[in-house]
N, C-alpha and C positions, 0 to 999 in steps of 0.2 A: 492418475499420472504421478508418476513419483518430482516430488517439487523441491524448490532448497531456498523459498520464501514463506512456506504456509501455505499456500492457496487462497488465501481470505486476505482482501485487501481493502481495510477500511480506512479513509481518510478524515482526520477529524478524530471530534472524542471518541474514545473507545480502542484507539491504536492504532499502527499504520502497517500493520499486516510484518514485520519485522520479529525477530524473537519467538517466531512460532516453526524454526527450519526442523525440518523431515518430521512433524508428528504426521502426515499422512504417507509416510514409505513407506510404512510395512503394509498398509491396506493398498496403498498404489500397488506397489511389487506384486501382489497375488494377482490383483487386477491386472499387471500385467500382462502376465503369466498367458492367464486366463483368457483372456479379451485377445491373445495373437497381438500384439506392437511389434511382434519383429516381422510379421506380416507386410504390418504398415507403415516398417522401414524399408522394405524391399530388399532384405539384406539374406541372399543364398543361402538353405538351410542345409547340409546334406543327410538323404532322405536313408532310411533302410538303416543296415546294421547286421551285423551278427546273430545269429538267436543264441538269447542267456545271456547276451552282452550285460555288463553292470547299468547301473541309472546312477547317472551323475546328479549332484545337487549343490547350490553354491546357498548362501545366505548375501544377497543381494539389498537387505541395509544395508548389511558391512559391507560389502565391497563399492557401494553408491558413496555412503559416508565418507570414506580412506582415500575415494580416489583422489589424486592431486586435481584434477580438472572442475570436479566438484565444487571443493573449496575455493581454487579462482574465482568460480561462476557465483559461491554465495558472496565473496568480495565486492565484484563487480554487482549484484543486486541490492547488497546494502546501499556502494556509492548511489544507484539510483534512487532508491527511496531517500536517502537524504536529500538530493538534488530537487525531486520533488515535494518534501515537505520545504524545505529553503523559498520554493517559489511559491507554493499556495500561505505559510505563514506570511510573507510580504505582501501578498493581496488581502490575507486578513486584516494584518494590519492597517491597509488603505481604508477599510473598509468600518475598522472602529474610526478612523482619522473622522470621516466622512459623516459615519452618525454621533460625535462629538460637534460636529460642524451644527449638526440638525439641532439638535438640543441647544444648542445654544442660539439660535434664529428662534426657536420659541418660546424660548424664556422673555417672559414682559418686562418692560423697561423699568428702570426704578423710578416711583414716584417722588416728586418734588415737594409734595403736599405734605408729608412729615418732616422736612426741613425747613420750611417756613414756620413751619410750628413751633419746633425744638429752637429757632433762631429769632424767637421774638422776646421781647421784655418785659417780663410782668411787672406791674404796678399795682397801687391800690384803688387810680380812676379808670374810670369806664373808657372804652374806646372811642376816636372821636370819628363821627357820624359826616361820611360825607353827600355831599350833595351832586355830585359829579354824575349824570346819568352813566350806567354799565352798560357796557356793549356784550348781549349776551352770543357769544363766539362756539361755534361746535365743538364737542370735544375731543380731543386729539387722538387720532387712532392709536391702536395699540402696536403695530404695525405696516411703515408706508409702504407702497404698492413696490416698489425695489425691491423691498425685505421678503414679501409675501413672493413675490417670484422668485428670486433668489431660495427660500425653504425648496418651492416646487419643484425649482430644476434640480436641488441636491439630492432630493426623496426618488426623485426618477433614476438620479444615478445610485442613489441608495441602491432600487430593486434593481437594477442591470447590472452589478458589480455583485452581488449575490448571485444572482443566474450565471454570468461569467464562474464564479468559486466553483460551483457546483458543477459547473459544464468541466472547469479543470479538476477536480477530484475525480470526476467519471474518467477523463481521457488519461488520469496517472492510473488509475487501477487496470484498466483496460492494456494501458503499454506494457506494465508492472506481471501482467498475467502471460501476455506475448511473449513477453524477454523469458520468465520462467519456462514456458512450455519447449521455447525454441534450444534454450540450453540445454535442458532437460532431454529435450530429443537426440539433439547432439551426442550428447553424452551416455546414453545409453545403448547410440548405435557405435560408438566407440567399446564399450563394454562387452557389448555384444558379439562385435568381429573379434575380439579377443577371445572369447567363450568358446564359440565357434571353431577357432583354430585351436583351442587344447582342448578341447573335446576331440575332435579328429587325431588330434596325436596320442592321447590315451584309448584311442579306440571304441570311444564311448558315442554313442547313436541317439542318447534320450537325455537329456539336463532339465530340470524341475528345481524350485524356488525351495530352499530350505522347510519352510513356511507350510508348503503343499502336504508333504509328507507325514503319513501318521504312522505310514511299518515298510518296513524294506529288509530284507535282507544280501542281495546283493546289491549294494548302493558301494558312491564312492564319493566320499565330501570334497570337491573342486576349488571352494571356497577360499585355502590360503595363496593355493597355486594362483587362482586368477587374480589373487589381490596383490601377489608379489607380480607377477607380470603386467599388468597395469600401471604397476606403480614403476617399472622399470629397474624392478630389479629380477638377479637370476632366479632358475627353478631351482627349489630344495633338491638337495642327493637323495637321491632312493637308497 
């Protein structure tokens, strides 16, 4: 299908499917061609012809690329992709916020035991010995039970806020692919009824994709004609 996003919609590293417009038109347009779409636009063909009539042929990059409706359509498909990288970077974001949060609940507390050290007084007599019995005390967790649930509940929204990113990368590729095909069809059935009607008015019974053709001698190139009426301007003088 001929696209004016790429076809390939990756979110995340590797790119966001942007900057790759019409490298699949020329293979789409055969396909086509080929495959009947104006079939499966439902769009009246009329049938028969003259014998010896010419074979018309357009080059339908060019006139997909030129059209004005085109370029609206790749406008309006950038806005999207920007709209959705805008929303999945700010979930990214939450999402380092969150495992900054984690790393930091497991980092050990500093110990007090090298500041009693560095904060005593050296002398040349010996320490004085007391007699006081010690009260041997458990030693202090390294995290109180608040702390250790507090990590668990953030680790659990850790993995859910990941599964959410992913759920919205899928559903931007997914809409991202929609929006292209539904323009794209749009737009072709526009091209099309235009075809259609100067094909008829030249007399011509057969139009084939530049592309198609390897020899013709009765041919007749359609291509500026349909790009100047598309575009809404007059036909050239004969």
């Amino acid at each position: 299908m001929i696209g004016f996003g790429g076809g390939v919609f990756q979110f995340g590293p590797g790119g966001w499917g942007d900057g790759l417009f019409f490298r699949r038109i020329s293979l789409g347009v055969g396909l086509l061609v080929a495959a009947g779409v104006v079939r499966g636009m439902e769009i009246p063909v009329r049938r028969g012809g003259a014998s010896g009539s010419p074979v018309g042929y357009v080059d339908m990059d060019l006139i997909f690329r030129e059209y004005p409706e085109t370029k609206k359509a790749r406008e309006e498909y950038r806005k999207e992709v920007t709209r959705y990288k805008g929303e999945l970077a700010e979930k990214e974001r939450a999402l380092e916020d969150l495992k900054g949060e984690i790393e930091a609940l497991k980092a050990p507390p500093i110990s007090s035991t090298n500041t009693l050290l560095s904060s005593g007084t050296v002398t040349g007599e010996p320490p004085a010995v007391s007699t006081t019995p010690v009260s041997l005390a458990p030693p202090t967790p390294v995290a109180s039970v608040s702390e250790a649930e507090g990590l668990a509940k953030r680790q659990d929204q850790l993995v859910k806020r990941q599964e959410e990113i992913e759920k919205a990368r899928a559903e931007a590729t997914l809409a991202l692919r929609n929006f292209e095909a539904r323009q794209s069809k749009q737009i072709l059935g526009r091209l099309y009824k235009a075809l259609v009607q100067l094909a008829d008015e030249r007399g011509i019974s057969l139009v084939v994709d530049k592309s198609a053709i390897l020899y013709g001698t009765n041919t007749v190139d359609l291509t500026e004609a349909l790009s100047r009426r598309v575009r809404g301007l007059p036909d050239e003088e004969k």
